[in-house]
N, C-alpha and C positions, 0 to 999 in steps of 0.2 A: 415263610413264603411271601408275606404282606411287602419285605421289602425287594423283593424280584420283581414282582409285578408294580413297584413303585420304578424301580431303578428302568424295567426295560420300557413302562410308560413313558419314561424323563428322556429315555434316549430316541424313541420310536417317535416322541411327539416330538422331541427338538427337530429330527430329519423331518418328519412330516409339515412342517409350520417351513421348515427353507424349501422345500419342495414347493410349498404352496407360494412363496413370495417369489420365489423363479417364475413359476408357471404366471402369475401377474405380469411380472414384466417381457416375458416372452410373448405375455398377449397383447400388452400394450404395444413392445413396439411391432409388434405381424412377423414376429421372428415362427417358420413352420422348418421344423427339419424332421429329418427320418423319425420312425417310431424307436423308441428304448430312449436314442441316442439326445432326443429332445429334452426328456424327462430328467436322464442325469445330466447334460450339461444347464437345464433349468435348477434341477436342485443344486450345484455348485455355485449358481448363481445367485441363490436365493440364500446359501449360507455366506454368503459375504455380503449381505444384506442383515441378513438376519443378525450377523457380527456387529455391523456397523451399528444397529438399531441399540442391542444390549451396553454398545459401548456410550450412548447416549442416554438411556436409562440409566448407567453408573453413575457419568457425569451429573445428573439432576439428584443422584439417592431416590431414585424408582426401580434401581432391582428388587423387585420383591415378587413371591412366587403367585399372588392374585396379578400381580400383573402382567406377568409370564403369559399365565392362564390366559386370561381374556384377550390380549393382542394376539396369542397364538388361536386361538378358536374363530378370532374373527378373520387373522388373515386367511385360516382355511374354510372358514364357509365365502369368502369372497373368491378365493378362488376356483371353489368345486373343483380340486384336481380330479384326474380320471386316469388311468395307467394306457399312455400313447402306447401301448405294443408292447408287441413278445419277440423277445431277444431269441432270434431261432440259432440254435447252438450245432455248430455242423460237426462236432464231435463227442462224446463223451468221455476223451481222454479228458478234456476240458471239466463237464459238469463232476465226475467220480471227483477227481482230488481236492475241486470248488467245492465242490459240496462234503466232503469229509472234511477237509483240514477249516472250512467255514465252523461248523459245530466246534473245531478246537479252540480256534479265536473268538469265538463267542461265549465259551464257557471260561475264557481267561479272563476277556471284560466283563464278562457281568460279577467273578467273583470280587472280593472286598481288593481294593489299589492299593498297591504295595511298590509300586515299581519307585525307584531311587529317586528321578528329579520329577516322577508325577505326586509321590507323598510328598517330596518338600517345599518347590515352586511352584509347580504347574497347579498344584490344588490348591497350596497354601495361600497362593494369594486369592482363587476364587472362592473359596472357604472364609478370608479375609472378607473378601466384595459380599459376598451374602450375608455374612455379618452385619454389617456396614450398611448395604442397601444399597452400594457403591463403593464409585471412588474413593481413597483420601491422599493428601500430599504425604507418599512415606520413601521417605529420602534416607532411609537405613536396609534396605533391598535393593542391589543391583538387579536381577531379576524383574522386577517391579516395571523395570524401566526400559524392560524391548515390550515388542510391539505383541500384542496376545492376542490376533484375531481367533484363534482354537478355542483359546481361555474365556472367551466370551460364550460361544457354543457350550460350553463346557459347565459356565455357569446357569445356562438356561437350563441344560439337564441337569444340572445340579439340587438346582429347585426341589425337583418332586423327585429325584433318587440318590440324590449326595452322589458320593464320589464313584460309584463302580457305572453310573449311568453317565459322568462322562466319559470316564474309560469304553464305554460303548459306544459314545458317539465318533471318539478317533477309529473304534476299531467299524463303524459305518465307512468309515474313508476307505479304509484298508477294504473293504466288502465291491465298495464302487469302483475304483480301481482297475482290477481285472476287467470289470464288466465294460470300465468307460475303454480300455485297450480294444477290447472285440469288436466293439460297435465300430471304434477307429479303420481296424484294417476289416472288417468288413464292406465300408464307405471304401476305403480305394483296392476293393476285390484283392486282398490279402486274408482270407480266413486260419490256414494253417500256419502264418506266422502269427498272428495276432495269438492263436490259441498257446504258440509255444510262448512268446514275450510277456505276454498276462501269467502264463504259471508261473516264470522264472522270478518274474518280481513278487507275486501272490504266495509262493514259495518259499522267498529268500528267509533264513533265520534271520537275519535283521527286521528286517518289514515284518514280519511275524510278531514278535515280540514288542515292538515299539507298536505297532499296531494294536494291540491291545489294551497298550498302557498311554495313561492321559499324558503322551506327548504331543510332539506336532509333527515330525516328520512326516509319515504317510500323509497325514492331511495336507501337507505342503506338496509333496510330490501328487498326489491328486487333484489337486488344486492348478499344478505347472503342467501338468500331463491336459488338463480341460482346456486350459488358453492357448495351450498350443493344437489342441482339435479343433479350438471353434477357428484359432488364426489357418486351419490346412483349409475350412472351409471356407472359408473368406477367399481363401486364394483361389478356390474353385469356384465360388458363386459369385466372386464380387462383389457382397453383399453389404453396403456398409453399417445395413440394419443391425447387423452383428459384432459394431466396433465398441459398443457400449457395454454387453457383457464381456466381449474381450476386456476391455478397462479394466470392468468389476473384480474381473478375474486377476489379473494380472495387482493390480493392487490387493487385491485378498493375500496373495503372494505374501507380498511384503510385510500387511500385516498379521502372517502368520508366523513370518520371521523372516529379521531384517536380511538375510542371505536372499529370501525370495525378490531379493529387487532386480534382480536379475533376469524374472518374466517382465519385467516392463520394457528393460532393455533391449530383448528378444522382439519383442511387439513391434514397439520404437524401430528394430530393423528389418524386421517382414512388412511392417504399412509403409516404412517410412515417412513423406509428407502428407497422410492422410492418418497422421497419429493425434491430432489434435484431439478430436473426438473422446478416442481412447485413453487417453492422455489427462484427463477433467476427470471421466470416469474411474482412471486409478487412483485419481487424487484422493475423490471422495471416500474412498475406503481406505487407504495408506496416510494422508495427512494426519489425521485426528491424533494420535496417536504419536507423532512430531512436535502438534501444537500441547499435548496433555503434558511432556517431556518440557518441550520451553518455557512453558508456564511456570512451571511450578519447582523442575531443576534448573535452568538456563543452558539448558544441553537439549537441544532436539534431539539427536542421537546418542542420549546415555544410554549405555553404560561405558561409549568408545568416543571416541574424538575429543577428550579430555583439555587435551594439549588447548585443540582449539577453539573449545567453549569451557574455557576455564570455571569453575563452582568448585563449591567446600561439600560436594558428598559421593565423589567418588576423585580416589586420587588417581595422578597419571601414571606414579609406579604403580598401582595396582592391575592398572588397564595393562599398562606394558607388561610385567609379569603373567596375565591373561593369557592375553594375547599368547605372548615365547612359547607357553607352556601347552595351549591349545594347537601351536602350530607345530611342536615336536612330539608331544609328550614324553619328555626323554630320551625319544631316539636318538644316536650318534650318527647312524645314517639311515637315509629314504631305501636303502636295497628291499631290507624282508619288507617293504611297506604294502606292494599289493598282497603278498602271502598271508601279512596279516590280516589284511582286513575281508580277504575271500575265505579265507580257512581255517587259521589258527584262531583268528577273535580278540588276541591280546590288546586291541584297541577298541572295547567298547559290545563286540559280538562280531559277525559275521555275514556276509551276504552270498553269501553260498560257493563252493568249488566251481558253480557251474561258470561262475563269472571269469574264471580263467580262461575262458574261452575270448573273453572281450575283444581280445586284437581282432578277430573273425569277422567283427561289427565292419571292420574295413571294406570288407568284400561289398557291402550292402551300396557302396556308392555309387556303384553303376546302376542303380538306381533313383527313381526321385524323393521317394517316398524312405527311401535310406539315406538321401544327402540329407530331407528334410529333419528327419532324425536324430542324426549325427551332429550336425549342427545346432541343434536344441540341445542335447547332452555335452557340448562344448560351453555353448552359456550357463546351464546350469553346475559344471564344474568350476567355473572361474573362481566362488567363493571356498571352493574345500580346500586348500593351502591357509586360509585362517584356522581351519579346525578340522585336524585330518581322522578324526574318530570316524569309525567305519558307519553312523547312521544317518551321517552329515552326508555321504554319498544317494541317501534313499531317493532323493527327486531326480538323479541322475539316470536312475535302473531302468526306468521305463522306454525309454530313449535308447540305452544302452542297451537292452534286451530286443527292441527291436533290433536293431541293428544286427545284432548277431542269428535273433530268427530269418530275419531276410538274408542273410550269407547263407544260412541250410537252403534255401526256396529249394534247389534245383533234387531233394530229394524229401517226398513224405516222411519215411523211417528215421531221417537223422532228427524232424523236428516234434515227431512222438515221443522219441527215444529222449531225448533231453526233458521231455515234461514227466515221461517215469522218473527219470534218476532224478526228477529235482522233488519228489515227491516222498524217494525213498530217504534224501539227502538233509530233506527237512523234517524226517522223525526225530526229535529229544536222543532217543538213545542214539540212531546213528550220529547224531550231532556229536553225543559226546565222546564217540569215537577218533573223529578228525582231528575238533578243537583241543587247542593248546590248554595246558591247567588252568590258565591265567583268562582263557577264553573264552568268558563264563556268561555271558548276558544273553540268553535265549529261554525260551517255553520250555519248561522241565513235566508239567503234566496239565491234566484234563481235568479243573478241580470243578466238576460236574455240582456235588454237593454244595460247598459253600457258593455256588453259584444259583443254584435254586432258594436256596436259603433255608437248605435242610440245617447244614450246622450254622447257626450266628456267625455273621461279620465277628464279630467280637472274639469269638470263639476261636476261628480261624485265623483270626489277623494275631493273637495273640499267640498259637502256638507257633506261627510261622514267622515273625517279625515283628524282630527285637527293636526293630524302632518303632513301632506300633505301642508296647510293653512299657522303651521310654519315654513314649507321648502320656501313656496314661500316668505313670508316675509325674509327670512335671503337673500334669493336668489335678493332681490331688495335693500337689505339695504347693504349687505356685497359684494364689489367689488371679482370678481371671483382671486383668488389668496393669497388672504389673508386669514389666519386662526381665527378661531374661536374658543375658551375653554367651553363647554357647562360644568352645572353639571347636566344633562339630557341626554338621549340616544335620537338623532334626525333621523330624514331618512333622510338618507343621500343617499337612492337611487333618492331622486329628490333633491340633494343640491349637489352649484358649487364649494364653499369655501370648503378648509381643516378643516375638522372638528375635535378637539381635545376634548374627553370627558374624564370628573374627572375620572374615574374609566380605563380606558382602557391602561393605562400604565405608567410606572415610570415620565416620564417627567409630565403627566396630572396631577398625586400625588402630585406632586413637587409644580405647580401651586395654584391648592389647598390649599398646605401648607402653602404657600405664601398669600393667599386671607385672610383665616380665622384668619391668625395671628394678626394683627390688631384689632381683635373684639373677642379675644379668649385671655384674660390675661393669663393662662397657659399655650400659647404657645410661650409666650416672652420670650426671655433672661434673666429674672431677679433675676434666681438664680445663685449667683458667689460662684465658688468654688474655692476657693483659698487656693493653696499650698506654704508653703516657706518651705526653706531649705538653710544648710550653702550653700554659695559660691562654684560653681564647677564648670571645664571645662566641655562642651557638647558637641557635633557634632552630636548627635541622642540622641532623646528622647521618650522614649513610655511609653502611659497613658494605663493602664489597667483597665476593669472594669468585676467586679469579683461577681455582685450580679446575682439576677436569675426572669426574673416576666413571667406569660405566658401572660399579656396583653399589658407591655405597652413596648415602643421600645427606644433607646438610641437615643439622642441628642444634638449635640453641637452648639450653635449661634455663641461663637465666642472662640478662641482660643487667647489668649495672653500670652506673655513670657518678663521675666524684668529680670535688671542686674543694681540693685541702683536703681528702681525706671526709669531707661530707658528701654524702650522699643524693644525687638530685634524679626526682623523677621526671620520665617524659609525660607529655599530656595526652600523646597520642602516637601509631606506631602501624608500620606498616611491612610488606614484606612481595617480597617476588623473586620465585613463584609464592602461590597458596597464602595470600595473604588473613583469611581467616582467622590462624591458628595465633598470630605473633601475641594477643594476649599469657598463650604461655608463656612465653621469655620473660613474662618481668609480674607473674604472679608467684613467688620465692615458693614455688611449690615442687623441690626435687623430684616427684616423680613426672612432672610433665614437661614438656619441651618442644616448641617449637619446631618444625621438621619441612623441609623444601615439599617433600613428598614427590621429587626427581631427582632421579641420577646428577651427582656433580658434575658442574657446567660453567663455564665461565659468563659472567652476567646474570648472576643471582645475587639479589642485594637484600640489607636490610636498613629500613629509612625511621627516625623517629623525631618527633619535633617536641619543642618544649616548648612553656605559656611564653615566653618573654625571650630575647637574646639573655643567655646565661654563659656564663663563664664556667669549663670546663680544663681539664687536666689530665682525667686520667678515665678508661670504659675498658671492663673489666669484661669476657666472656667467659661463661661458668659452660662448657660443652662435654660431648659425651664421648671414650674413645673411639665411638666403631665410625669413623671419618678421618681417615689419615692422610688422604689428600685433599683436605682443603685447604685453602691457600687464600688469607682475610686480610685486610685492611682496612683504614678508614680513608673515605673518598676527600682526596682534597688534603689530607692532615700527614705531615711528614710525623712519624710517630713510632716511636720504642714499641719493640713488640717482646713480652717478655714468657715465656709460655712452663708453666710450672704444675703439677700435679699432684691433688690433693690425695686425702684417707675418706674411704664412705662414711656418708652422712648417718650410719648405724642402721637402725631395724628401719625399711622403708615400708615393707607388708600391712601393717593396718593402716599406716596412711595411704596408699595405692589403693585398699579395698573400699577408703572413706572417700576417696576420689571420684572413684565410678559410681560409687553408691549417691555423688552428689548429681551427678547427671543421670541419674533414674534410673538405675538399673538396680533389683535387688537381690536378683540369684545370676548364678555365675553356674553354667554349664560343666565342668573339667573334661575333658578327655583322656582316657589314659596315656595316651601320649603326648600329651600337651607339656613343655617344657617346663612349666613349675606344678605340675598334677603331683608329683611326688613330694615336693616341699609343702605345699598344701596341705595333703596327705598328712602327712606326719604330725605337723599343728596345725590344726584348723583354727584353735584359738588364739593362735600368735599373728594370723591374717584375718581376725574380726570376722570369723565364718562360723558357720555352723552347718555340720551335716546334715543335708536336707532325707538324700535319698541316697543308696550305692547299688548302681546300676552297671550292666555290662558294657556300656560305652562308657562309662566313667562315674563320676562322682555329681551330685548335685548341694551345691552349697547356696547359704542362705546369708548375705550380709550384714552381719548383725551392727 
């Protein structure tokens, strides 16, 4: 029970503390609006505040939980909040399902976090930061590298109830939400749509689920649903006293995630030339988080824009790959896509049948308070074609649900009757009625117990989740300081070691590249391309390659240069794209190689200079087969190209495992499906390993 009462203090007091830094600056600047509706758009203000402030403590190494403490007690005895009003509720179809399906989502957050990307990034790195006391430059997590205005609330509950107390603070968003809808159509005397468009969303199995779990969505959609209430009333009162938590808000956005840049845009076109204001004030919350990115990667916007802000720690093919794969997910075509994501779930879960009703939103433009609507759910769409998973839609519903409550107006019965069925439609078991097999991401029960803290975290997380299980095996086998190379995503919100996975950044790739080489004949050196030519003085030399492929990427093993059959080095060596890497081409180490890290393209070169003009004859490229349309030459040099194919360099396996092991890595993840898990398997001592662990995600080996 001791950690219930810690978890729901960490969540109770992190809302309570942006509550109170709201209600500050709502008094500073004489912001007074309706009672309820004061309070939550102060506390929304106060948690992007409250964001900014933790992200400033990182940056010094002052997250720590006495200091949590004290800033938060003093910003609430400075504030003496006081509760502006009582939300008078004109229905109880409204308060019965609030309040029943509230108890659901409260006993999901408070039980131990389990959910997929809140175990592995979303905690992982605040679990990191509390470590830590902050920040550090960690340039091997993509993840790392978008903007975590949640993650910082996240970590302030973290403090005093670790991880299920910030799973409660998202699911605080998810709580405020509804409530901030009612107050909305309240303010422009809509009560019965307001009641049905708060259920629909407060209902949806998506927002349900993700509401619980320490993501961001709901908070983002809560967050875009508040800037666009305080911008209805701006329009209504002129007020420009209220362009400065507009800002707030609207940059909270962004740094909640980078999609949220979208409420600034919205703002930017509702003030238009009286966006300055608001405009400074989104700064201050959205920049930080650009500059923390430039600094330290030379990408303001990593994990994307690769191309344009070229660095050595996330490559462009991977961004690209991202990207394709987030914006199809395999689909051949967009037809079943709304089916999916309203009903069947195969993309991520579901946002409920009722949403089929959407086109109906149409109706709502004859009036105002539906153009205004409809138009908010237009900008906030603009980002979901990057990533069309169904909870990428969450900040869209609220917008979208009005729309379709205001097409019912012209009858009571149609907009009750839609908040029944969205109530019977968000039970677990009817859900699993609907949804497709594949349709799997929603609340399955009411884990009341592990939520009180009758059974142990421990307890729970272990029967229930298996990667819970292989947190704690790596956590007993892997000394805390040493890293780890998974080809799997772990939680890493209950892991002590540095976790390095294949996918999450250039240096991970690199590893990868290094492993499969061995047990991957087309990724050997064993095609030489060899050029001669008469005798010349040199002092720079550059290889062009002037073919085009959209799949496969440029690579060199090794780079050699002769003069009679002697061998001469360069002194220095350069490369574009990714110039980085070019020291692999001429450290004679077969498993590593040089790599564009972009699709073949004409104007990719490679430049090397030597101490003095040298006299040359003949440069030798030792490359790998999976590059069959490049097309090389030397720039400037009429030159024999003579292109011949060797036999493998024999056992490559413990030199590939002495490799990674030389860049700090000492355990090695496997997966069961990982492409050499099974040659692994077989001899672990022919690849300088040793079985650490054997787990049901795969094997755990130790480089010996």
């Amino acid at each position: 029970m001791t950690l219930f009462f810690l978890t729901l203090f960490g969540a109770l007091f992190t809302a309570a503390v942006c509550w109170a830094f709201g209600l500050l600056v709502f008094r500073r600047l004489g912001i007074v609006l309706r009672p309820v509706e004061h309070d939550l758009l102060a506390g929304l203000t106060g948690a992007a505040l409250l964001s900014l402030a933790v992200f400033l403590l990182c940056a010094v190494k002052l997250a720590r939980t006495s200091v949590f403490l004290g800033s938060g007690v003093g910003l609430i005895a400075l504030a003496r909040p006081m509760w502006g009003g009582r939300l008078r509720l004109p229905s109880p179809v409204f308060l019965i399902p609030f309040a029943f399906f509230s108890v659901i989502y409260l006993a999901n957050s408070l039980a131990p976090e389990f959910s997929p990307d809140g175990s592995t990034y979303h905690l992982g790195l605040v679990a990191r930061y509390f470590r830590q006391h902050g920040f550090e430059r960690l340039t091997t997590n993509m993840y790392a590298n978008l903007s975590q205005g949640t993650e910082m609330l996240f970590l302030f509950a973290f403090a005093f109830g670790r991880h299920s107390a910030a799973a409660t603070v998202h699911c605080l968003f998810l709580l405020t939400l509804p409530a901030l809808m009612l107050c909305y159509a309240l303010r422009i005397g809509r009560p019965l749509a307001g009641i049905c468009a708060a259920m629909l969303v407060f209902l949806s199995p998506i927002t349900g689920i993700d509401g619980v779990s320490a993501y961001n969505d709901v908070a983002l959609a809560t967050v875009a649903f508040g800037t666009f209430y305080l911008l209805e009333i701006w329009r209504e009162e002129n007020d420009d006293r209220l362009l400065i938590p507009i800002g707030l808000l609207a940059g909270f956005c962004f740094a909640i995630k980078y999609t949220g840049f979208v409420a600034t845009l919205y703002a930017v076109f509702v003030l238009r030339k009286r966006s300055a204001k608001m405009l400074a004030a989104a700064a201050c919350i959205g920049l930080p988080w650009l500059v923390k990115n430039a600094l330290w990667l030379g990408n303001p916007l990593s994990p994307f824009f690769n191309r344009l802000f070229a660095n050595p720690y996330i490559h462009v093919s991977l961004e690209e790959f991202y990207r394709s794969y987030l914006s199809r997910y395999g689909l051949s075509t967009f037809k079943p896509l709304f089916w999916m994501v309203t009903v069947s779930g195969q993309l991520g879960g579901q946002i409920g049948p009722l949403f089929l009703l959407a086109p109906l939103a149409l109706l709502s433009l004859r009036s105002k308070a539906g153009r205004h609507c409809l138009l908010a759910a237009l900008f906030f769409l603009l980002p979901y074609p990057q990533n069309i998973g169904a909870r990428f839609l969450i900040p869209v519903l609220p917008f979208l649900a009005f729309g379709i409550a205001l097409a019912l107006e012209f009858s009571r019965v149609a907009p009750m009757t839609l908040v029944v069925a969205a109530a019977i439609l968000a039970w677990p078991r009817v859900i699993d009625r609907y949804r497709a097999p594949a349709g799997g991401w929603q609340i399955t029960t009411v884990p009341w117990q592990a939520a009180l803290g009758i059974i142990p975290s421990e307890t729970w997380l272990t029967r229930r989740y298996s990667g819970y299980r292989l947190a704690e095996s790596i956590n007993r086998h892997v000394p805390a300081g040493q890293k780890l190379w998974s080809t799997i995503p772990l939680a890493e919100a209950y892991i002590e070691p540095d976790v390095l996975v294949n996918y999450y950044s250039a240096e991970s790739e690199a590893i990868q590249d290094i492993l499969l080489t061995p047990v991957t004949d087309a990724m050997q050196p064993l095609w030489n391309l060899r050029f001669t030519f008469a005798p010349r003085q040199l002092s720079h030399l550059r290889i062009v390659q002037t073919g085009a492929s959209p799949d496969e990427i440029w690579s060199v093993g090794e780079a050699r240069f002769f003069r009679q059959q002697n061998e001469v080095n360069p002194v220095a060596a350069g490369a574009h794209p990714f110039p980085w890497d070019i020291g692999l081409a001429l450290d004679r180490n077969p498993v590593t190689r040089w790599r564009s890290w972009e699709h073949i393209h004409a104007g990719m070169t490679l430049d090397f200079d030597f101490k003095m003009p040298t006299e040359l004859d003949c440069v030798e490229l030792y490359c790998s087969h999976d590059q069959d349309e490049i097309e090389v030459h030397l720039d400037g040099i009429d030159a024999r190209l003579d292109k011949t194919y060797g036999r493998p360099a024999g056992d490559l396996r413990r030199l590939a495992t002495r490799t990674v092991k030389s860049r700090g890595i000492a355990y090695l993840m496997i997966g069961r499906d990982y492409p050499a898990a099974a040659d692994m398997q077989a001899d672990p001592a022919r690849w300088g390993l040793r079985l650490a662990a054997q787990e049901e995600a795969g094997r755990l080996y130790e480089i010996q």
